[in-house]
ChimeraX commands (.cxc) that place a marker at each C-alpha (Angstrom):
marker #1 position 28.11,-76.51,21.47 radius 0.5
marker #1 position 25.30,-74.41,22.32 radius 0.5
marker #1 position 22.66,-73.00,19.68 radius 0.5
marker #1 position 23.31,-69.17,20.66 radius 0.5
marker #1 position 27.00,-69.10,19.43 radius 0.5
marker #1 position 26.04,-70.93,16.00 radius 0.5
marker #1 position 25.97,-69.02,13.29 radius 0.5
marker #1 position 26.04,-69.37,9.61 radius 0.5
marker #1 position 28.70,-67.74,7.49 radius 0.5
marker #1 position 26.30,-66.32,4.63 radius 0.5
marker #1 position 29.09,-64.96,3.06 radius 0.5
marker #1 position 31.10,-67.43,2.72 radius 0.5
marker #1 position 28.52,-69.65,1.50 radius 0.5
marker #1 position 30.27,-73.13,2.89 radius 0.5
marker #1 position 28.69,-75.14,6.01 radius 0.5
marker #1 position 30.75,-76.85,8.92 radius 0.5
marker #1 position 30.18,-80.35,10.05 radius 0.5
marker #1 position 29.14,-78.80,12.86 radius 0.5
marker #1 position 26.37,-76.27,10.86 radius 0.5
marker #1 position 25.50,-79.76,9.16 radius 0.5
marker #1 position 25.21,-81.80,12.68 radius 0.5
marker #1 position 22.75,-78.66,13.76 radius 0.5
marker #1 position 20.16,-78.87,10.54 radius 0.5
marker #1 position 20.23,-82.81,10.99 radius 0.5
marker #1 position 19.37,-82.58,14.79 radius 0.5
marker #1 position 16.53,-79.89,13.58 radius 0.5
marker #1 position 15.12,-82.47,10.69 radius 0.5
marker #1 position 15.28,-85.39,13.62 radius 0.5
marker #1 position 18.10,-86.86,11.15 radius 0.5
marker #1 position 20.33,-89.59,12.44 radius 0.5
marker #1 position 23.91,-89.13,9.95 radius 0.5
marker #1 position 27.14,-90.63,10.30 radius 0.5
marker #1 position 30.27,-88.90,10.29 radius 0.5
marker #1 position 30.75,-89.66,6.83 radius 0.5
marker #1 position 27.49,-88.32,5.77 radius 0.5
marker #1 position 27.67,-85.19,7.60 radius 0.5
marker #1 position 31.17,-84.39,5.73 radius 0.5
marker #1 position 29.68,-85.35,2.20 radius 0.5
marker #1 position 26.32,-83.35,2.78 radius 0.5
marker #1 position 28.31,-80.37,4.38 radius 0.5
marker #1 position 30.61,-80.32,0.76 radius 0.5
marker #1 position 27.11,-80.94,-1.28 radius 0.5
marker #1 position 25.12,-78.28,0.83 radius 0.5
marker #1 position 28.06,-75.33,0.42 radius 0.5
marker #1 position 27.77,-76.24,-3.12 radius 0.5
marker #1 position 24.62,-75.73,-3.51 radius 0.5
marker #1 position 24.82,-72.49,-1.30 radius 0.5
marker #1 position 27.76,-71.00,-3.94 radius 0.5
marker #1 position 25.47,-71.74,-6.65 radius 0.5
marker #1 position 23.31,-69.73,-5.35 radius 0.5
marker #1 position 25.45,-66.84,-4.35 radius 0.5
marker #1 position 26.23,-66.63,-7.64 radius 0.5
marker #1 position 22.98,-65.35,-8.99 radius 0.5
marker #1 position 23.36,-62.61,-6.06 radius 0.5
marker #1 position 25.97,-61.60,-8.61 radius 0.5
marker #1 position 23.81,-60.85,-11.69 radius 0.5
marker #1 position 21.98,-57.64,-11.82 radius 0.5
marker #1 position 18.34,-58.13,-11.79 radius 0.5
marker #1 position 17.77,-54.00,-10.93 radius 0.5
marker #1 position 16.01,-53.64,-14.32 radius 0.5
marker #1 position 13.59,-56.87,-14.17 radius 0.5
marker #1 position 10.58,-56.70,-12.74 radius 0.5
marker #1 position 9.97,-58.83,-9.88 radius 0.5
marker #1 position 6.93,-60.11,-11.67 radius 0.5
marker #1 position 8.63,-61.06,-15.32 radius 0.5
marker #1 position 8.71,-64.48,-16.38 radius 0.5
marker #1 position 10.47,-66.73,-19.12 radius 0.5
marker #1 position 7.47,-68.13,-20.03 radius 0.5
marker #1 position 4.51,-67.45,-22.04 radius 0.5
marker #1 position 1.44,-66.36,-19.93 radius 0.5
marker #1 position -1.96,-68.33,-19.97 radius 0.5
marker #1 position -4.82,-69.28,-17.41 radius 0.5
marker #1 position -4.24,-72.57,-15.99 radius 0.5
marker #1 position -8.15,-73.56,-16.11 radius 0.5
marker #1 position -10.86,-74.20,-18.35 radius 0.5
marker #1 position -13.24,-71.76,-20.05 radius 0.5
marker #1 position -16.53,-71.14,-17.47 radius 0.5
marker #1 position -19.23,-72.42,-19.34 radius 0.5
marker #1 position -22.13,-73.49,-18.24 radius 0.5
marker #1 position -23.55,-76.58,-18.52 radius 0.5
marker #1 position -26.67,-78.95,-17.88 radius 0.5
marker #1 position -26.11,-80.67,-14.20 radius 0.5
marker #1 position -26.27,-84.45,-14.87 radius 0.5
marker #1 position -29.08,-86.54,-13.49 radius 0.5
marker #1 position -30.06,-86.48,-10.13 radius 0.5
marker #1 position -30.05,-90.10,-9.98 radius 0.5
marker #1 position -26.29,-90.44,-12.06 radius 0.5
marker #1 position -24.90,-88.09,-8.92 radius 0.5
marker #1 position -26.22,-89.76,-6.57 radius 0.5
marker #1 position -25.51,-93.59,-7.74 radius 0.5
marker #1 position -22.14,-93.79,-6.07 radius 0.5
marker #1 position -23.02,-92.81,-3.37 radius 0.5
marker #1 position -23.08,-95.27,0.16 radius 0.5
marker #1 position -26.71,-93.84,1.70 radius 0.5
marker #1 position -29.37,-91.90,-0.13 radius 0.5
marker #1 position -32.51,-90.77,1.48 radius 0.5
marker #1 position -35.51,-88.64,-0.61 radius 0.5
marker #1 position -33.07,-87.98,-3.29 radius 0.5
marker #1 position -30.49,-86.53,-0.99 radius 0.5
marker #1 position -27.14,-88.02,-0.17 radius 0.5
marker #1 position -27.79,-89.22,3.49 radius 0.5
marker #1 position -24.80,-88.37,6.16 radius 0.5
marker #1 position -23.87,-89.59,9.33 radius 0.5
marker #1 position -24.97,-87.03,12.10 radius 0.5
marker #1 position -22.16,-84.78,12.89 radius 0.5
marker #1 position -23.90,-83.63,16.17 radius 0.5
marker #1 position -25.44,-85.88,18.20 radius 0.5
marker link #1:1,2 radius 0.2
marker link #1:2,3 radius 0.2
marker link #1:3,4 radius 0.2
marker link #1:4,5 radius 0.2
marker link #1:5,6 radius 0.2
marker link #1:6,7 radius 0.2
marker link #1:7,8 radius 0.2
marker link #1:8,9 radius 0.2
marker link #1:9,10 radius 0.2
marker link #1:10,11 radius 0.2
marker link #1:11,12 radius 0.2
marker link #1:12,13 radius 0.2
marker link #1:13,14 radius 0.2
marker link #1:14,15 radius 0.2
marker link #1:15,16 radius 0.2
marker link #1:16,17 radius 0.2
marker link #1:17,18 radius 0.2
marker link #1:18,19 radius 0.2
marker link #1:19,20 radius 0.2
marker link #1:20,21 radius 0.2
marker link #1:21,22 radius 0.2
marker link #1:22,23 radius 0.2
marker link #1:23,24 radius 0.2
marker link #1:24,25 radius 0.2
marker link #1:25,26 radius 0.2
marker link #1:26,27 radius 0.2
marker link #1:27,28 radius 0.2
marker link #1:28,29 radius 0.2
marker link #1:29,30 radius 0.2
marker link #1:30,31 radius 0.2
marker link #1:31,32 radius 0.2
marker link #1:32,33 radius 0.2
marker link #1:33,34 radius 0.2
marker link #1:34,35 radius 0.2
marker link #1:35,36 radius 0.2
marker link #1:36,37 radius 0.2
marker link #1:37,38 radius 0.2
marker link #1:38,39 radius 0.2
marker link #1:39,40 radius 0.2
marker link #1:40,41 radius 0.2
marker link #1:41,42 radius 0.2
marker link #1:42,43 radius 0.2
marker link #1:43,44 radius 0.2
marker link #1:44,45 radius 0.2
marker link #1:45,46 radius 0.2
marker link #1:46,47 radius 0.2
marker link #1:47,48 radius 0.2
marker link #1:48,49 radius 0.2
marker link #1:49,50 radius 0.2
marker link #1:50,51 radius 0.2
marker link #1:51,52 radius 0.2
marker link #1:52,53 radius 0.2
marker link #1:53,54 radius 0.2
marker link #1:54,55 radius 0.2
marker link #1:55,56 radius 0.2
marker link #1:56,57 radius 0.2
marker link #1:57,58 radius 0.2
marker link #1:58,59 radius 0.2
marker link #1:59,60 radius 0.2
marker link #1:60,61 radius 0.2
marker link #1:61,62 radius 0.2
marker link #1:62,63 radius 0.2
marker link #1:63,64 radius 0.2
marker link #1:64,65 radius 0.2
marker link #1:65,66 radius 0.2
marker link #1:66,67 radius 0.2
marker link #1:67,68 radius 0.2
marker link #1:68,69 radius 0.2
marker link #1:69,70 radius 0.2
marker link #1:70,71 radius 0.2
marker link #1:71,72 radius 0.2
marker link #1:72,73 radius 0.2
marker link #1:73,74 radius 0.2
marker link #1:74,75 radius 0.2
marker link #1:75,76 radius 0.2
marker link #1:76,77 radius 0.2
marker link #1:77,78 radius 0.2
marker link #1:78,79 radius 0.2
marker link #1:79,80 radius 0.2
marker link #1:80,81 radius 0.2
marker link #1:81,82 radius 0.2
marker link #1:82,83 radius 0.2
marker link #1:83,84 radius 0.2
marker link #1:84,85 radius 0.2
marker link #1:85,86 radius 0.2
marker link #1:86,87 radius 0.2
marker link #1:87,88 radius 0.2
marker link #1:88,89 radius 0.2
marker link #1:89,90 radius 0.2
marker link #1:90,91 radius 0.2
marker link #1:91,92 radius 0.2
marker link #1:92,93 radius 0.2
marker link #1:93,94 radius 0.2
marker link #1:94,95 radius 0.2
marker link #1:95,96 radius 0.2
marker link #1:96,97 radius 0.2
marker link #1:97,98 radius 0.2
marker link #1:98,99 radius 0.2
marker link #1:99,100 radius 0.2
marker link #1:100,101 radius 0.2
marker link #1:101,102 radius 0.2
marker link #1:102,103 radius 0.2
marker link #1:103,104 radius 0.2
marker link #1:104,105 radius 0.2
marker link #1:105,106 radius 0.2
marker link #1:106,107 radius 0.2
view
């Protein structure tokens, strides 16, 4: 079968073994016949699930809204004293003058 005459059927939402044997060969997946039936069933499922919320009309939603309540993920910016010099630098593997000390990246 050659790649130019396969096509999926968006509208009928269901996969062939043959759509299924195509996305395994493009994820490098090795499936038996049996698996390529069961995931071609379980993958047009999916697919009609999802062709049902083309159904629902969504014209007077913004494409912004949300369910949930809004709030900044991150902490307040407050500033605060920098620990000690020497409390930063005590983990680290090579210190030089108070510096963390770095392999050359140019030689």
């Amino acid at each position: 079968m050659s790649l130019s005459c396969l096509c999926y059927n968006l509208l009928a939402m269901s996969l062939t073994v043959d759509e299924v044997r195509h996305i395994a060969n493009l994820a490098r997946l090795q499936l038996t016949p049996e698996e390529e039936r069961r995931y071609a069933q379980q993958l047009s499922s999916i697919l009609e699930s999802a062709a049902r919320l083309l159904e629902v009309d969504t014209t007077q939603i913004p494409p912004t809204a949300t369910v949930l309540p809004l709030r900044a993920p991150l902490r307040p910016d407050i500033a605060r004293p920098c620990p000690p010099r020497e409390k930063i630098l005590s983990n680290a593997p090579e210190t030089e003058a108070g510096m963390f000390r770095v392999p050359p990246v140019l030689e």
